[in-house]
Each structure stands twice: as C-alpha cells, then as structure tokens.
PLY file of the C-alpha trace (Angstrom):
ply
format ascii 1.0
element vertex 188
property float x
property float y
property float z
element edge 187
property int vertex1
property int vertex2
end_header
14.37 -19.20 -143.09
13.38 -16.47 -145.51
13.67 -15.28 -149.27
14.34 -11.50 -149.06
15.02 -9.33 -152.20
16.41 -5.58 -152.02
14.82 -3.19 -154.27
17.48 0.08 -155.12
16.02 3.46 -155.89
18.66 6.10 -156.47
18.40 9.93 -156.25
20.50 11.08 -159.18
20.16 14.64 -158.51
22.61 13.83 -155.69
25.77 12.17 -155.57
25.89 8.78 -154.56
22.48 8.82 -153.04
20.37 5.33 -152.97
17.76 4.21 -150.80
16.88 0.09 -149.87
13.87 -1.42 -149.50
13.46 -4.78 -148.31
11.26 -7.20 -150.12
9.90 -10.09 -148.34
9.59 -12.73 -150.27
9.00 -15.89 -148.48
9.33 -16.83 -144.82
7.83 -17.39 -141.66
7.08 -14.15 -139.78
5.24 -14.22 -136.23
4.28 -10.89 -135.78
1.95 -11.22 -138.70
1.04 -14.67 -138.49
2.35 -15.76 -141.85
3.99 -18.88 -142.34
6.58 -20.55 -144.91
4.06 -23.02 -145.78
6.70 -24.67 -147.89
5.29 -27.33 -150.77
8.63 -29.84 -152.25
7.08 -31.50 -155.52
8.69 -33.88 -158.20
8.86 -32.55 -161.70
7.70 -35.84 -162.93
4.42 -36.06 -160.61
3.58 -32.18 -161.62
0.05 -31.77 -162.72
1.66 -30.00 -165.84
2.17 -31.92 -168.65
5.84 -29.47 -169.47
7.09 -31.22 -166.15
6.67 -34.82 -167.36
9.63 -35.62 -169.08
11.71 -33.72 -166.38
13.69 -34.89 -163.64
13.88 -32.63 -160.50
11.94 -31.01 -157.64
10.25 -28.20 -156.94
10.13 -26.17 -153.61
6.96 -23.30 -153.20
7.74 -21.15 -150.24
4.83 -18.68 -148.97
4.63 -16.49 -146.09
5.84 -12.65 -147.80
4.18 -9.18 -148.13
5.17 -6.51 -150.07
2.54 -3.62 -150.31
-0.76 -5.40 -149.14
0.03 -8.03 -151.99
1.14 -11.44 -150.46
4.79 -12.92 -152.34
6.07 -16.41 -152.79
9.09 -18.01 -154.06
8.87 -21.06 -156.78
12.03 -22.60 -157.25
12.70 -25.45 -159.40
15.71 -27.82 -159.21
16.51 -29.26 -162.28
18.34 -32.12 -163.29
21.66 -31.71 -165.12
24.88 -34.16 -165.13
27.14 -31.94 -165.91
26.58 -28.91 -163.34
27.22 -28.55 -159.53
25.05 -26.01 -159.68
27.70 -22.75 -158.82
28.12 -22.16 -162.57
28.66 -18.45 -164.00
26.65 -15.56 -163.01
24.15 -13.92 -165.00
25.82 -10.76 -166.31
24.83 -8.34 -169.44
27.27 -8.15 -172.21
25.72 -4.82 -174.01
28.08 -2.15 -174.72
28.88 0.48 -172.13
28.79 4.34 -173.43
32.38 5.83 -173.12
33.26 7.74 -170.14
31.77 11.13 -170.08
33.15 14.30 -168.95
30.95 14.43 -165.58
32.49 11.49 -164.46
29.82 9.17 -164.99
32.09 5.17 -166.15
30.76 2.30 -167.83
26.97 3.54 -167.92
24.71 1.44 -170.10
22.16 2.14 -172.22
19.75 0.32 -169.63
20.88 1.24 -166.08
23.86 1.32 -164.00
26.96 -0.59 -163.93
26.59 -2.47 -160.52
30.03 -3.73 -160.35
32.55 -1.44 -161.33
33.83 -3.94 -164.02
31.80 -2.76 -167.02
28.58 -5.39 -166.79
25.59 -5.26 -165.14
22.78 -7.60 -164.49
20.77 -8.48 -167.23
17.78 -7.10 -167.38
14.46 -9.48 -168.56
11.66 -9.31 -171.22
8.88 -10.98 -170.45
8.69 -13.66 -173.19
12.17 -14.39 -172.38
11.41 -16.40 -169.21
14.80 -17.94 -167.83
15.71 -20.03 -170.88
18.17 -17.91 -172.69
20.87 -17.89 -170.17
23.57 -20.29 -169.26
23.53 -20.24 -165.40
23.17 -22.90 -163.22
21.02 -20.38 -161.23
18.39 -18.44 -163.58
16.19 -15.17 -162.97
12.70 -16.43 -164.77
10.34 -13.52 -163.54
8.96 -12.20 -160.82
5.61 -10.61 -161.64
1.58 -10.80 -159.96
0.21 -14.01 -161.19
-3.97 -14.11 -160.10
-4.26 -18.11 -159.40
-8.05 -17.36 -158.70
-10.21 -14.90 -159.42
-9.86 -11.89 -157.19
-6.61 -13.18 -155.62
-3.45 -11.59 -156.80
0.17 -13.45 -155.83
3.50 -11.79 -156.58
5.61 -14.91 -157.40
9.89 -14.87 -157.71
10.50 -18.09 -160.11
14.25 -19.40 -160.10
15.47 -22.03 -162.06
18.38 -23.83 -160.57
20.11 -26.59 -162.67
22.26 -28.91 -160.99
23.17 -32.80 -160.49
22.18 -32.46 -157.38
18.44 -32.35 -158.52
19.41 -35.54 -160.16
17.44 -39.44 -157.89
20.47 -41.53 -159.54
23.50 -38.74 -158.02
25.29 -41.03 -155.53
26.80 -39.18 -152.64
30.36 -37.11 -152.52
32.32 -38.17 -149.86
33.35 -34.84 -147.91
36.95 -34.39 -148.63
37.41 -30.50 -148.03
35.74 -27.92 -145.58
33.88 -25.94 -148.31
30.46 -25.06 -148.25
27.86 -27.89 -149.93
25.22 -26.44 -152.69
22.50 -26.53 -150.46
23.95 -23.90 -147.97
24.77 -21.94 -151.03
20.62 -22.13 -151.37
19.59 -21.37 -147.60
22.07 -18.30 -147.80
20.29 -17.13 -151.28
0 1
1 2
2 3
3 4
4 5
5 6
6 7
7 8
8 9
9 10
10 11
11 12
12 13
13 14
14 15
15 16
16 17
17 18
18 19
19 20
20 21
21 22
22 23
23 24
24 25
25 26
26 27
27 28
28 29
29 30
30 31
31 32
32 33
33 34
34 35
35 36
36 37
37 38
38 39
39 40
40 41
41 42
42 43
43 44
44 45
45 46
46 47
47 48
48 49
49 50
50 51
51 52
52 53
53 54
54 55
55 56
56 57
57 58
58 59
59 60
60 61
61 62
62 63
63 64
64 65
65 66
66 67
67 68
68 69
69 70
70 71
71 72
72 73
73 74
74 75
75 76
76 77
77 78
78 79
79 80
80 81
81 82
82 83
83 84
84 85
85 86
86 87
87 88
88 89
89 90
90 91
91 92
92 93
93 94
94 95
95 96
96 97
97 98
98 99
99 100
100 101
101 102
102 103
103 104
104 105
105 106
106 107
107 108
108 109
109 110
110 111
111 112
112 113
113 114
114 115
115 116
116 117
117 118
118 119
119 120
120 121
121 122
122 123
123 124
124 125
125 126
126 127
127 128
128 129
129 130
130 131
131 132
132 133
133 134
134 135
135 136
136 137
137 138
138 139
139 140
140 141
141 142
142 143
143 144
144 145
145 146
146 147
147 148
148 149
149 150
150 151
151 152
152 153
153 154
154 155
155 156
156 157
157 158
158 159
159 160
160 161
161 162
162 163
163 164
164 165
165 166
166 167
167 168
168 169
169 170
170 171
171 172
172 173
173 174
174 175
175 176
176 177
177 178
178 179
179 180
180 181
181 182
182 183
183 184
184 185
185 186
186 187
C-alpha cells in the first residue's frame, strides 16, 4: 500500500504543456528500506486533550521521500451519524473571468479550471485548517512540521468524517456489489 500525490507544473509558454511529478507520501518501499510503519490510535486515548471528547481513529502512515525530506500521511476518521463518508467533493465556488479572446475558458483568479465545468479545487490558507468545508473527506494541510529539533517531517493531514469511524455502527448486510468505504480509502 502507498499514499502517492501528483504535483502539476505547466509550461504556459506552450500549449497544453504539463509535466508530473510523483510525490511519495507514505508506503513501504524496498529498494530504500523504508517502511509503512503504520500507527491506528483512538481519538479518545490521544495524548491531546482536542481529541478527548471525540470519537474516531487515527491511522499515521510513514515510509515517503520527497526531496531528501521524509513524508507521512495522518489521517483521522471521525465519527459522524449522518455520513457514509462519499459526501460532496471539495470544489471552489469563486467567480471565473469571462472567456477571453485567446481562448483561454473559465480561468480563475487563482489557477486553472481543472475540470472543464467552471470550478476548481479550492485552494487553502493556512489558518483555515480543514474545518470550513463540508466534505466527508477534507484537505487540512500538508506542510514540514519539525517534531524534534533538527528533524523536519512533511506531513499530508486528511480528515475523513464518516459513521463508519463510529464503535456503536452495527454492520450493513451486503445487499449490492458496490464498492465498501474502506476500498474507497486503500484506492485514495
């Protein structure tokens, strides 16, 4: 298993140029000898006192390397009732320019429309962290935390509400040949 992320830089001084770089994340890669070193944690027996009053997990996955600075992943599963967890995608809302006369549609004032249908991802602030939007699945940050001195980390937090987070959540009986939440997760 692995967390991968895709990093786009486009050439606009040619036409339809863009170059991907892979990002590993997390994951368990031989050649180098790193390992997933995965961590599962309940919210409610977190050493942070935020976590206390929450129900859920948490899942730390190591083992990534993106320029000489080692990644991991920290995901938290969240309690909630009311979502399966496949709820509504993060997209921005800002107002596209018009169409200009080069042929350039739906540009923002921000970056690209990555779509075609007039809405991009949204892009973060800092102070923001993941609590503004109404995803089941939510971007918090992904930035180079130093958890000792000397030691930098470059961490990808999710936030992933869903009742399937939930101790009480008694079991669906399998009724259709759809794919379950959690293979939603291994394929993310």
């Amino acid at each position: 298993m692995a967390v991968c992320a895709l990093r786009e830089t486009i050439n606009f001084g040619e036409d339809k140029n863009s170059t991907f770089t892979p990002i590993e994340i997390a994951g368990t890669y031989a050649s180098d000898g790193r390992q997933l070193d995965e961590r599962f944690e309940l919210l409610r027996n977190s050493k942070s006192h935020a976590d206390s009053g929450r129900e859920g997990f948490r899942v730390e996955l190591h083992g990534g390397n993106f320029a000489k600075i080692d990644n991991q992943a920290i995901i938290e599963f969240v309690c909630d009732k009311n979502r399966t967890g496949l709820e509504e995608n993060e997209l921005d809302d800002r107002k596209k320019e018009p169409d200009s006369e080069d042929g350039d549609k739906g540009k923002d004032t921000e970056g690209e429309d990555k779509d075609g249908k007039g809405q991009s991802l949204k892009r973060r602030d800092e102070a923001s962290g993941c609590g503004d939007s109404n995803a089941s699945l939510r971007f918090c940050k992904y930035g180079i935390d130093e958890p000792e001195k000397g030691k930098k980390i470059r961490t990808l937090r999710l936030e992933w509400r869903t009742k399937h987070a939930c101790e009480d959540t008694p079991a669906e009986p399998s009724e259709s040949s759809s794919w379950g939440f959690f293979t939603w997760f291994i394929i993310m």
